[in-house]
N, C-alpha and C positions, 0 to 999 in steps of 0.2 A: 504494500500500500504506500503510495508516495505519496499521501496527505500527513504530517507529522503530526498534526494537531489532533486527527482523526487516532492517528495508530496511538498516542498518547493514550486517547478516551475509551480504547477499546482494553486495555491493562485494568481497569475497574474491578474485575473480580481479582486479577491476581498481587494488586499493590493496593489500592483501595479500600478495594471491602474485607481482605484479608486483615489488614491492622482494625478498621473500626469495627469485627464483628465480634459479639462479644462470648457467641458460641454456650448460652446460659443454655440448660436443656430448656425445650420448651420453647423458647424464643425464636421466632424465625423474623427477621428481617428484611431480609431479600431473596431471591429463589436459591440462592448458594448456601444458604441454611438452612432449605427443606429438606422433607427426607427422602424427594426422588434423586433431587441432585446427590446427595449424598449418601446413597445407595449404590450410584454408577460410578462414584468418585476410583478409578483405581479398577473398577473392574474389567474384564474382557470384552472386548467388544467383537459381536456376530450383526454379522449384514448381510441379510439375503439368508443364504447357507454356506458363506464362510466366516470363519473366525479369525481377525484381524490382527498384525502380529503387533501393535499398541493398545493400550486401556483409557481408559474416558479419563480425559481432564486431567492429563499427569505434564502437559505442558503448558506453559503461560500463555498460549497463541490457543489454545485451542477457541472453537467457538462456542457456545452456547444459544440456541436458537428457539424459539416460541411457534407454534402455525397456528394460525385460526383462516376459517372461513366463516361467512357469512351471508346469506341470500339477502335481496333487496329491489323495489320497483324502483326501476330509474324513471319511468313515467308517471303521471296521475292517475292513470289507470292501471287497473290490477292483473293485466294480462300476460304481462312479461317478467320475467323476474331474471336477473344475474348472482349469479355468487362470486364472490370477490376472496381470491386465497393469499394472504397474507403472512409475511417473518417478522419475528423480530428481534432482534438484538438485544441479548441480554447482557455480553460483557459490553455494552453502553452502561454508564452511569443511570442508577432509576429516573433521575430528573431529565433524560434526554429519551430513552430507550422509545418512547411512544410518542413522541414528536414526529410531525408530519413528513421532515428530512430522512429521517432515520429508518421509517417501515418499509420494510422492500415487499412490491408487488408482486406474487410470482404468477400469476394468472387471473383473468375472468372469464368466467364461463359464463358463455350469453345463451339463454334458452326459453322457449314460452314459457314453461314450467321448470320446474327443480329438477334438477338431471335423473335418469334413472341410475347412470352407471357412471360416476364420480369417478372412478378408477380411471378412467379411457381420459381422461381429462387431468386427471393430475400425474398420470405416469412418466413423464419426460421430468417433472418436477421430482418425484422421487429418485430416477434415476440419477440425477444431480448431485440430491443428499445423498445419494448412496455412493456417488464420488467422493464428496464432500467429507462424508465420514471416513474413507479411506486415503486419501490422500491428496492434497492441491498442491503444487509448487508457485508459492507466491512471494512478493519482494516486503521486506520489510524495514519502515524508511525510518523507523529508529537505532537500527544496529547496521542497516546497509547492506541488507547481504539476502540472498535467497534463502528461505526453511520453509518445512510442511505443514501446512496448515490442513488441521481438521477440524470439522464443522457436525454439532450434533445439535438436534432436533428435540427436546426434552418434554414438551409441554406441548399439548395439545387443546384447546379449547373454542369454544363458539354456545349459540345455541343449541336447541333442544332440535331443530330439525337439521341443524348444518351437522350435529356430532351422528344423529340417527343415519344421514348422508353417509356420509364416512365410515361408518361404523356397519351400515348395511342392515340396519334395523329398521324395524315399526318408528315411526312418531310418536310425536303425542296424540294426533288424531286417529290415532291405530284404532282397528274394533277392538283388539285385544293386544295394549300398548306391551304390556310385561311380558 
């Protein structure tokens, strides 16, 4: 990354929120104190059906990443709807991470109604993360020099019809939602 100021802000978990965190059981203050993060913290990492010769989050570069989608009429009428798939950046600072600069778009899907088969539509997107968690060779413009950057996906969230989307379940307007 040849932004310094960027690649600076992007250190938040591993200089940042390591010294202010105060690690009380119990307290979670930013996603780097829950207990998914810290479940993966160190362990092996399987993608796809191989298993990756690194572990989550054992480097200061690594990434940290959010997905959400979310359906929505872009017109006044109720006929069309999009869902919007979105990242976001957690080694950002909390007070930046959901800033409009900051959330990267990774698709919309345009459709009259709610896609049937979500898969067909985010799969080039997964394929990516499934790079991403294996390996990128990218520059970085505070030590100068090329190293591997990995990118993990931790957190997944939306509504009640975006997750039932994804998830390939009932809705909530299910006959028989459970």
């Amino acid at each position: 990354m040849s932004n310094r100021t960027y690649a600076t802000c992007l250190q938040y978990c591993a200089d940042e929120h390591a010294k202010t965190s105060t690690c009380m059981p119990g307290t979670t203050t930013d996603i780097f104190d829950g207990l998914h993060y810290r479940l993966l913290l160190g362990e092996c990492i399987v993608a796809g059906d191989r298993m990756l010769a690194h572990n989550y989050f054992l480097d200061h570069c690594d990434i940290t990443l959010g997905f959400t989608t979310n359906g929505f009429t872009p017109f006044k009428k109720w006929k069309h709807t999009m869902w919007i798939l979105l990242l976001f950046n957690y080694n950002l600072p909390p007070d930046q991470r959901f800033q409009k600069d900051n959330i990267l778009c990774a698709g919309i899907i345009p459709s009259p109604k709610k896609p049937w088969d979500a898969d067909s539509f985010i799969y080039l997107l997964t394929q990516e993360l499934l790079e991403l968690a294996d390996r990128v060779s990218a520059y970085d413009s505070l030590s100068r020099s090329l190293f591997t950057l990995h990118a993990y996906v931790i957190t997944g969230f939306g509504d009640i019809p975006a997750i039932s989307m994804l998830m390939h379940m009932k809705g909530h307007n299910g006959l028989h939602p459970c």
